[in-house]
N, C-alpha and C positions, 0 to 999 in steps of 0.2 A: 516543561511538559506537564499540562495534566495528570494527576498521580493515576486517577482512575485508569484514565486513557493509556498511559506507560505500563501498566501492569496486564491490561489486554492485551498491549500491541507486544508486551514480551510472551505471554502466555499463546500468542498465535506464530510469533519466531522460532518457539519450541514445538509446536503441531507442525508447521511447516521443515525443520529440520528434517524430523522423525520422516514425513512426507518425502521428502528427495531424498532420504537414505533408503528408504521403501521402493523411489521409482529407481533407482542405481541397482538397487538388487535383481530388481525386477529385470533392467535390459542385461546385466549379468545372465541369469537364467534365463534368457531370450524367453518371457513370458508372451503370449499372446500378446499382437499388438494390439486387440482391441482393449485386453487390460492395461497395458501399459498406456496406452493413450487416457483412455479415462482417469487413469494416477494423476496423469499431466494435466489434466481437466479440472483435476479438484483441486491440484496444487495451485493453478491459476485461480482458480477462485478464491481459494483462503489467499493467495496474496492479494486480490481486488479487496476483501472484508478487509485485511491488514490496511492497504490503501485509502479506505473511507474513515476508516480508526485514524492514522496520520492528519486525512487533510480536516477530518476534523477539531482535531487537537489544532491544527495550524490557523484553524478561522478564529478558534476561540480565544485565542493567544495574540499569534502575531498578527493576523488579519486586523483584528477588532482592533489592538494597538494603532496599527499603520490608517486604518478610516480613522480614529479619535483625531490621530495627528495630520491627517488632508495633507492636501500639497499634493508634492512628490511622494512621501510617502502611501499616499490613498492611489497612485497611478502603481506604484512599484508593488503593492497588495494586488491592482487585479490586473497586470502581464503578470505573477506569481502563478494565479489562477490557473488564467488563461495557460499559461506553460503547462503546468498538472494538468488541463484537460486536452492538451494539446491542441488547442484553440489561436496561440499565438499569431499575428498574422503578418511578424517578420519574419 
């Protein structure tokens, strides 16, 4: 992995922790569900940013490996993709 990229994607596992220890409390003290929903809103999002952090790391890495070496491995990079963006069309 990326160092850069690893120390993001550890830095947005600890935001995101903190985050679902926040919304747990929150359905605890039955908080408004309009706040609680929004909690879940953000949480989804910092998991999507964590997600673009990952497949980035993954292009730069193993993607770019897997195109150098074609073949099989250039087909087995994009179903990887495709899977991640849920594009697969098995």
């Amino acid at each position: 992995m990326i160092e850069d990229i690893r120390k993001r994607a550890l830095h947005r596992t600890s935001i995101l922790e903190g985050q679902v220890r926040g919304l747990a409390r929150m359905i605890e003290n039955e908080d408004y569900c309009m706040d609680i929903i929004a909690q879940s809103r953000a949480i989804q999002k910092a998991l999507a940013s964590l997600d673009k952090l990952l497949i980035e790391n993954h292009l730069r890495t193993h993607v770019a490996h897997m195109f150098a070496e074609g073949g099989e491995h250039r087909e087995q990079a994009v179903a990887e993709l495709l899977k991640a963006y849920n594009l697969e069309t098995r």
